[in-house]
N, C-alpha and C positions, 0 to 999 in steps of 0.2 A: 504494500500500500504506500502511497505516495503522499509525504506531509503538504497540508494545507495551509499556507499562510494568507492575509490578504493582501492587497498592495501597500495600507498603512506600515504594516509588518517587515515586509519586504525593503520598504524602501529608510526605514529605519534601523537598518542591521546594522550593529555594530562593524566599526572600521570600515562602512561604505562612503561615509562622507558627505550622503547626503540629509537634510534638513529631512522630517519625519513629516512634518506639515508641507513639505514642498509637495509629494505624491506624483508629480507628475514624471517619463519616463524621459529619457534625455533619447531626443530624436536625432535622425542622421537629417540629412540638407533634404528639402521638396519635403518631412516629415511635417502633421501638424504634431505641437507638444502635448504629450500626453496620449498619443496615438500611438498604438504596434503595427495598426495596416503597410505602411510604406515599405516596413524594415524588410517584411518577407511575403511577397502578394502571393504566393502559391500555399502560405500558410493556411490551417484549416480557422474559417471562422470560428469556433463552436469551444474551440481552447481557451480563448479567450473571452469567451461572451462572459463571463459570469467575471468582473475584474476582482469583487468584493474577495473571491475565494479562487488562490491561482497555487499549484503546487511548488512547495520551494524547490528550485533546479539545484542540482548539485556542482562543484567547482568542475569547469571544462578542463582544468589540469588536474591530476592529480598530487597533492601536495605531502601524500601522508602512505604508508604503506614500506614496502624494502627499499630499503638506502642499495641505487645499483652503487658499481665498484667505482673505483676511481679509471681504471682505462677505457669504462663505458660510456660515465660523465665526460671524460676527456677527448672522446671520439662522438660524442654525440654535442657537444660544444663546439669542437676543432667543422663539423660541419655544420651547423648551425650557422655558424661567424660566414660559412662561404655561399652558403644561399643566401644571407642578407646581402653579402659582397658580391653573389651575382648577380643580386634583385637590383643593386646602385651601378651595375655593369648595363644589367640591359636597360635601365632608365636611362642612362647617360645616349646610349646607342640610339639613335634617332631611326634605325629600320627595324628594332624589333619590340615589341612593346609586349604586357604581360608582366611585370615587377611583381604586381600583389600579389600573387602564389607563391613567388620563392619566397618576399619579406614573412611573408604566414606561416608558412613550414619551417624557414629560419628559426621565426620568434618559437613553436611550438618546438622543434628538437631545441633550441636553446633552453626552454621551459624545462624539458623533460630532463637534462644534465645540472639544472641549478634549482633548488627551489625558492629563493626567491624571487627567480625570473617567472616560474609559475604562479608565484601568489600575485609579483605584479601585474600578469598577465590575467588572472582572476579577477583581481580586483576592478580593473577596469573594463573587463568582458561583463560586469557586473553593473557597473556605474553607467558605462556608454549604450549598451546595446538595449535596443529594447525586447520587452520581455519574449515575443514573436519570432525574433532571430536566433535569442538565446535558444529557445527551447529549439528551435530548426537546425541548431549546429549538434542537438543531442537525438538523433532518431530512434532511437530503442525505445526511450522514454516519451517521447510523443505518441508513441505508436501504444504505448502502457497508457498514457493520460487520455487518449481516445476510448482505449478497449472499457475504461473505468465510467466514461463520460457514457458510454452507451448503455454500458449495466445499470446505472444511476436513472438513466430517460425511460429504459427499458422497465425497470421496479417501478417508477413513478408511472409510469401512461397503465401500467398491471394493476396500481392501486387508485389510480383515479379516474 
């Protein structure tokens, strides 16, 4: 079963940083505030209908579990540093474009070798994204918050 928090809840968690009474969701550009439509339009309506009650997502990195070894952090950093390095390679390149996927992978194997690179990475996957994307970059668990959403519709249309 997946924890329910609300968005009051939510957007007052400790070390997010933002204001409890702000509530509203920090949009990307062409976003209106406090909106998750823009973030991901192929997203399912029906996740989001209810804002009052939204499950808490869990961290996109993991921060907590077995310490890998040191040649593993250091091979998984040592490429981390060259995908960002070839993400400012092909930016620079005026015939090939495509940066954001290496910068992404970069940032994520660098995540995976340091964990403070993860929690910063967390942290701001938290503070920026709205709730719609978040949950869109976790497929296992939207596909769990759907299957719950319908047993829920499913018990209530049985009893009403």
């Amino acid at each position: 079963m997946v924890q329910m928090v609300s968005d009051h809840e939510q957007s007052a968690r400790p070390g997010d940083g933002r204001a409890a009474e702000d509530g509203a969701d920090v949009a990307g550009a062409g976003a209106v505030a406090g909106s998750d439509v823009a973030a991901a339009p192929d997203a399912d309506p029906d996740i989001a209908a209810d804002p009052e009650v939204r499950p808490e997502l869990p961290d996109l990195l993991s921060t907590t579990g077995t310490r890998r070894s040191l040649v593993v952090r250091i091979l998984l950093g040592l490429a981390g540093a060259l995908l960002v390095l070839l993400g400012v390679v092909v930016w620079i390149t005026p015939l090939v474009s495509g940066a954001i996927p290496l910068y992404l992978a970069g940032a994520v194997l660098l995540g995976m070798a340091d964990p403070r690179i993860a929690r910063w990475i967390n942290r701001h996957e938290r503070r920026r994204l709205p709730y719609r994307a978040r949950l869109w970059l976790r497929p296992k668990l939207r596909r769990q918050i759907l299957r719950e959403q319908a047993a829920r519709r499913d018990d209530t249309s049985e009893h009403g």
